[in-house]
Each structure stands twice: as C-alpha cells, then as structure tokens.
matplotlib code that plots the C-alpha trace (Angstrom):
import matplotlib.pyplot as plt

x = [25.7, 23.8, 20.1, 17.5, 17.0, 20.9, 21.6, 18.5, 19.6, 23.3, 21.7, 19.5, 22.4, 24.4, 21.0, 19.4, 16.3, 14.4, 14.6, 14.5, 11.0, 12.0, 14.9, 14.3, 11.6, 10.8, 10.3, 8.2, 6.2, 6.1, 5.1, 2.2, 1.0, 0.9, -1.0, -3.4, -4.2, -4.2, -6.8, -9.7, -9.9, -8.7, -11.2, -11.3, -12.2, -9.9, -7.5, -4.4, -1.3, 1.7, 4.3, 7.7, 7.2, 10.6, 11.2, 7.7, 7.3, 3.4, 2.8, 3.8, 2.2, -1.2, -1.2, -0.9, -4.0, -5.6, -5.7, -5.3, -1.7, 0.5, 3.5, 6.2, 9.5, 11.7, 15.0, 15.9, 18.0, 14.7, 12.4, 14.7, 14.3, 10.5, 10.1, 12.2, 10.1, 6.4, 7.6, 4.0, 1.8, -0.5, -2.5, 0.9, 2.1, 5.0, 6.5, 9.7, 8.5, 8.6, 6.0, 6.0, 5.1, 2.1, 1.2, 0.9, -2.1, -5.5, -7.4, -9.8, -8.1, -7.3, -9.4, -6.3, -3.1, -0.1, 2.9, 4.9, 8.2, 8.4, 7.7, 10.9, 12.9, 11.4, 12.5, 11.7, 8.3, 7.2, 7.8, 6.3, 3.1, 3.2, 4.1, 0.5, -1.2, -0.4, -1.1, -4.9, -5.3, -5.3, -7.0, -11.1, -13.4, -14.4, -10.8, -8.3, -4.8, -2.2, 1.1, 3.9, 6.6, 9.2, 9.2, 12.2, 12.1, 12.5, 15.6, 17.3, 16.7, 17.6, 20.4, 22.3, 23.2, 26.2, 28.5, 27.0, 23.7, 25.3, 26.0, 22.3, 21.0, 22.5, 21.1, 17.9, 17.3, 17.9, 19.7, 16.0, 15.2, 12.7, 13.3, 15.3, 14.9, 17.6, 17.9, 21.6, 20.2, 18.6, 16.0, 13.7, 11.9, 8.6, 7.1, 3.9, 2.0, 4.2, 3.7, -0.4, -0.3, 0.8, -2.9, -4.4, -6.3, -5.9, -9.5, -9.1, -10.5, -8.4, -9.1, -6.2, -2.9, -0.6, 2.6, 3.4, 6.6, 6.6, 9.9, 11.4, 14.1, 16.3, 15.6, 16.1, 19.9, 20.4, 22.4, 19.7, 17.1, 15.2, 11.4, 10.5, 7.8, 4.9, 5.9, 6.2, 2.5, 1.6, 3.7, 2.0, -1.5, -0.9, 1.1, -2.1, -4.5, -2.6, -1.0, -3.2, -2.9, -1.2, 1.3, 3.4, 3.6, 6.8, 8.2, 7.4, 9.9, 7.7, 3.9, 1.2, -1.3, -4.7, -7.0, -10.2, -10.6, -13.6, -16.3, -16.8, -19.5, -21.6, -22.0, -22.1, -25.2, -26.8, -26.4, -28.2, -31.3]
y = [7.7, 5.5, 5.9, 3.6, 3.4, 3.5, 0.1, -1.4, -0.5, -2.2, -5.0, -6.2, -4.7, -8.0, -10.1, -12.3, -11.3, -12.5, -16.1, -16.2, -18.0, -20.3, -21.7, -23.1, -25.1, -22.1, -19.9, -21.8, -22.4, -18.9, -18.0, -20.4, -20.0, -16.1, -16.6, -18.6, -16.0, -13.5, -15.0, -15.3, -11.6, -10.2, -11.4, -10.6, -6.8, -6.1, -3.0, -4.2, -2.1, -4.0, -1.7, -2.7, -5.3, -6.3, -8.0, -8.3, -12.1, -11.5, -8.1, -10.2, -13.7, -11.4, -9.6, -12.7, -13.6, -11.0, -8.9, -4.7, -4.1, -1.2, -2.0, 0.3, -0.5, 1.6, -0.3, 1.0, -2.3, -4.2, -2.2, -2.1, -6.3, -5.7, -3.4, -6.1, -8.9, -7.2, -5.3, -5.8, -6.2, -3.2, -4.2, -4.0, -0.2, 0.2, 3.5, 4.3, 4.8, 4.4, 3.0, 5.7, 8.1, 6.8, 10.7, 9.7, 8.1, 9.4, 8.3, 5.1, 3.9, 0.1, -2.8, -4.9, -3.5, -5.8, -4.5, -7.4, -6.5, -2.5, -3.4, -5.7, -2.6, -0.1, 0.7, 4.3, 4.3, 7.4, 6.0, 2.4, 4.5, 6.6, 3.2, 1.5, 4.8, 5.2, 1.8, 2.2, 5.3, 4.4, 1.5, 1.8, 1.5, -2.7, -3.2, -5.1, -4.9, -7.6, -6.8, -9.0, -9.1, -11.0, -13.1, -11.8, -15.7, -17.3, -14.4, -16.0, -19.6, -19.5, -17.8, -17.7, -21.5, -21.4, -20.2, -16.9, -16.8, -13.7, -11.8, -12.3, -11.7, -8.3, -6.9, -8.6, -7.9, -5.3, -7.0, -6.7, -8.7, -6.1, -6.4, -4.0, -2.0, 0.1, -0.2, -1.3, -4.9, -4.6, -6.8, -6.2, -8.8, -8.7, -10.4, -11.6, -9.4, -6.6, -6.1, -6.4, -4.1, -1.3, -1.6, -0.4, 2.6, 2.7, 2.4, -1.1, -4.4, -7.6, -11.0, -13.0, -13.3, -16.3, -17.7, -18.8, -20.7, -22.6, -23.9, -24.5, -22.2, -23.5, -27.3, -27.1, -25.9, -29.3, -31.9, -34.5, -32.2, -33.8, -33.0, -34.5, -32.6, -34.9, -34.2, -30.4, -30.1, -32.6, -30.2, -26.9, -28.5, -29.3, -26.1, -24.1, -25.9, -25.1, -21.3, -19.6, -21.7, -18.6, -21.1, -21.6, -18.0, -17.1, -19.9, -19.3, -16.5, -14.7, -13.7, -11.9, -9.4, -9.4, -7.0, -4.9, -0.4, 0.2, 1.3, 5.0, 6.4, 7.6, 4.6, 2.5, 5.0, 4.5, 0.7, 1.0, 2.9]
z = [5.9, 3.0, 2.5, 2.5, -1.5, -1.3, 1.0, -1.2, -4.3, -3.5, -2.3, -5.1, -7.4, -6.3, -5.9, -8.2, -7.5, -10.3, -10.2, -6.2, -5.8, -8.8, -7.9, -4.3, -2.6, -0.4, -2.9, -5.2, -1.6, -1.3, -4.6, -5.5, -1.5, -2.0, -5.6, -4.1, -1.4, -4.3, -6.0, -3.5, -3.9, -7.2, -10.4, -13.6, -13.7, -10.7, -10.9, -9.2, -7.9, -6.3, -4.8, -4.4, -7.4, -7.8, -11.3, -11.8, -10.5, -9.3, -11.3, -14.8, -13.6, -12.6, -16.1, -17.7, -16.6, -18.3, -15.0, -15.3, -13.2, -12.4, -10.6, -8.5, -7.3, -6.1, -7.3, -11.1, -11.5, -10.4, -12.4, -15.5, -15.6, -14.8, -17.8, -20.5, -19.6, -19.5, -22.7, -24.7, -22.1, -22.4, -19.4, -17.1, -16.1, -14.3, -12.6, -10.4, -6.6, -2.7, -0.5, 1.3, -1.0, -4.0, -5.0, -8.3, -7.8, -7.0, -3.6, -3.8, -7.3, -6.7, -6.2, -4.6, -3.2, -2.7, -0.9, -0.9, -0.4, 1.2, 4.6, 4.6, 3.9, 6.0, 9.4, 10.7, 12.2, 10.1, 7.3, 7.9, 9.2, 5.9, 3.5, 5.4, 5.0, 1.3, 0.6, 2.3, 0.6, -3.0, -2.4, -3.0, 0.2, 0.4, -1.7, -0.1, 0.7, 1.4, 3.4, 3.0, 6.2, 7.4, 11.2, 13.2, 14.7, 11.3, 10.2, 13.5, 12.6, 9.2, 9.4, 12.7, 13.7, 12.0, 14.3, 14.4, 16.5, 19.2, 16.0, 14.9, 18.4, 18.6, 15.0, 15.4, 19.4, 22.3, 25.4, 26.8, 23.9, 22.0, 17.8, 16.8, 13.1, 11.8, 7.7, 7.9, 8.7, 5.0, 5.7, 9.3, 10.9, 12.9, 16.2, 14.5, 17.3, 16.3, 13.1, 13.4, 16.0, 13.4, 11.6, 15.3, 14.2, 10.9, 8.4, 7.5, 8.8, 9.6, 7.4, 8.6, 9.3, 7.0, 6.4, 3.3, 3.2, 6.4, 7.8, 4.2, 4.1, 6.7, 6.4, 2.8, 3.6, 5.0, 2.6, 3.2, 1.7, -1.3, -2.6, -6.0, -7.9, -6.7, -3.1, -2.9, -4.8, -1.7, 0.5, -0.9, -0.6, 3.0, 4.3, 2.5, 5.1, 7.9, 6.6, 9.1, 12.4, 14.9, 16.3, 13.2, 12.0, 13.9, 12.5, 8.7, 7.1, 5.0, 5.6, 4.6, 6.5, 5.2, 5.6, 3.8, 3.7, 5.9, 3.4, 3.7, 6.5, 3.8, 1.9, 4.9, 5.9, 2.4, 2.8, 6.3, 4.6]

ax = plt.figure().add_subplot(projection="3d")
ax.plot(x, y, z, "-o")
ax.set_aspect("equal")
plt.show()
C-alpha cells in the first residue's frame, strides 16, 4: 500500500504544478482572489509561513513584496522548483515538511499562516486534527491563519458529467451520501459545514468563510468559453464582492477558512486591567 507523501509525490511528479493558476481563467481567479484576502492581514513587517507551498506561486509573489517568508512543502519535486526560482531571495526560507508535523518551528512564531494546499491531501482525521493544530500553534496569539480546501459539490461538477458521474459518486459519497476521505482519491473535498465544523474547539476565532474561483472551472471547459483581459478584471472585481455570500461556496472549487489564534488568557487579563 502507497503512502500519503507517496500518492502526492506521484501526482505532482506528472503535474504541472507551477503554472496551474497562470494558465487558466480559474486559476488566475484563484490566485489574485486569494492575494487579495492575503493582504488585508499580512503588512509590511509580517513574518509569514505557508505550508504546503508548492512551487512557491504565493510564497515567491509574497517575498517579492518585500514580505519575510518561510515556506514548506512536502513534495521534493515541488520544493526543488520552489528553491530555483526564489534562488536570491534572502527574505524567502524554504524547508522539506508535512502539515502535520511543523517541530521545527518554535510555538507563537508567525504573524500569518497559510496552508493552502495540505488540507486537500489529508484524509485521516488524526492527522487533519494534527495539520489544524500545528498550523495554530506556530502561529502568534491575535495572528491569523488561512486554510485553503476543496467543495466536494464542485469536485462532482467539474469533473463527473462526462459519462462518469456513478464513478464520482462512489469516491466522493457513501450510498447514505456522507463525503467520503480516503487518500487514494488524491484530492478530498468538503461539505462547506464540514470542513468548519473541524475548528470546533480549537483556540481560534472564525472571520469568514470564501470561495475564490467561483464556477470557472467547469464553464471554462466549455468550447464557447471566451474572457478577454478587460472582462476577467470585471469578473474578478465582481466574484470579490460576492466571495463570501454562504449560498455559492459549495459551488466554488476552492476556498479559504479564515480565522484569528485567541490571544492568550494572560494577556487577554492584562488588556482587561
């Protein structure tokens, strides 16, 4: 039986992940929608981690703009593209590592956490627990932390109505219809409700809940499909204004979880007094 890191690796071994929110509609939506929700919380003296970083899309765009960035991904293919295009950039660090386990860095060391690609590819309830619990951890009390996930909903409709939706149905759902996780489906989806429910509990405050590439990815595989330049940066100023409304997430393919570490007791006392 594969591992985890093993099915991962294969994947993105074969995967061109590096120009995915380039060279598509839906990932350019996804891209500038996600910077934008960056940015109304990381400023110029922020200290920034992003696990699972990938090829560096958001850890090299952040560093560019002058930001301090350490990245981990847990993919050496991945990393090793990372690593040739940030070579120079002495305010990017970036480390081999899983989600689910950050012991290389101290408690309460981050200003802004971004996992924005480990809770696609984690499917035992441990270790998603353990991946949330890392990511609050190193992250400082008031700092906040932005989970990136995938809506089961939008897996089924852009993928199965090709002559395949049973196939998709049994992967994705129980014959009762709950969503199913195993890490042979490579990437796991989430009911909306689902995936917020995992934060129950934990030290951390909820800001909001967003999609950020609408219903893009399975309109755009239509042969009708055309957006000039003028009419996605119309597009990507109207989807912004509506990112949040709760009865388009299911439909959007990737979001993001929002949310702020609870400020210590002690200095939540000493801001009382």
């Amino acid at each position: 039986m594969s591992t985890r890191k093993e099915i991962i690796s294969s994947f993105y071994g074969g995967y061109d992940e590096d120009g995915r929110t380039e060279r598509s509609r839906h990932g350019q939506l996804e891209f500038c929608t996600t910077m934008t929700y960056i940015h109304r919380y990381a400023v110029g003296n922020s200290k920034i981690l992003e696990i699972g970083a990938g090829t560096g899309r958001y850890s090299i765009a952040l560093a560019r703009e002058g930001l301090d960035v350490t990245a981990v991904e847990l993919v050496e293919s991945n990393l090793a593209v990372l690593r040739e295009k940030s070579k120079g950039m002495k305010n990017l660090r970036s480390f081999q590592g899983d989600a689910a386990d950050l012991s290389r860095f101290p408690d309460n060391t981050f200003d802004v956490t971004l996992s924005l690609g480990p809770m696609y590819h984690l499917y035992e309830p441990d270790e998603v627990d353990r991946a949330i619990d890392e990511a609050i951890r190193v992250t400082k009390p008031g700092g906040v932390i932005l989970f990136a996930f995938i809506s089961v909903f939008a897996i089924m409709y852009a993928n199965y109505f090709y002559g395949n939706w049973s196939g998709g149905q049994a992967e994705n759902f129980t014959d009762d219809y709950q969503v199913r996780h195993f890490k042979e489906q490579v990437f796991t989806g989430y009911d909306v409700a689902e995936f917020e429910a995992l934060f129950r509990g934990k030290p951390v405050e909820w800001i909001t809940t967003a999609g950020v590439d609408g219903l893009l990815e399975p309109i755009e595989k239509r042969p009708d499909f055309s957006m000039t330049d003028e009419e996605f940066k119309a597009l990507a100023e109207w989807y912004l204004a509506f990112s949040e409304k709760r009865e388009l997430l299911g439909a959007t393919n990737h979001l993001l979880y929002i949310c702020r570490r609870q400020q210590d007791r002690d200095r939540e006392k000493s801001h009382e007094i």
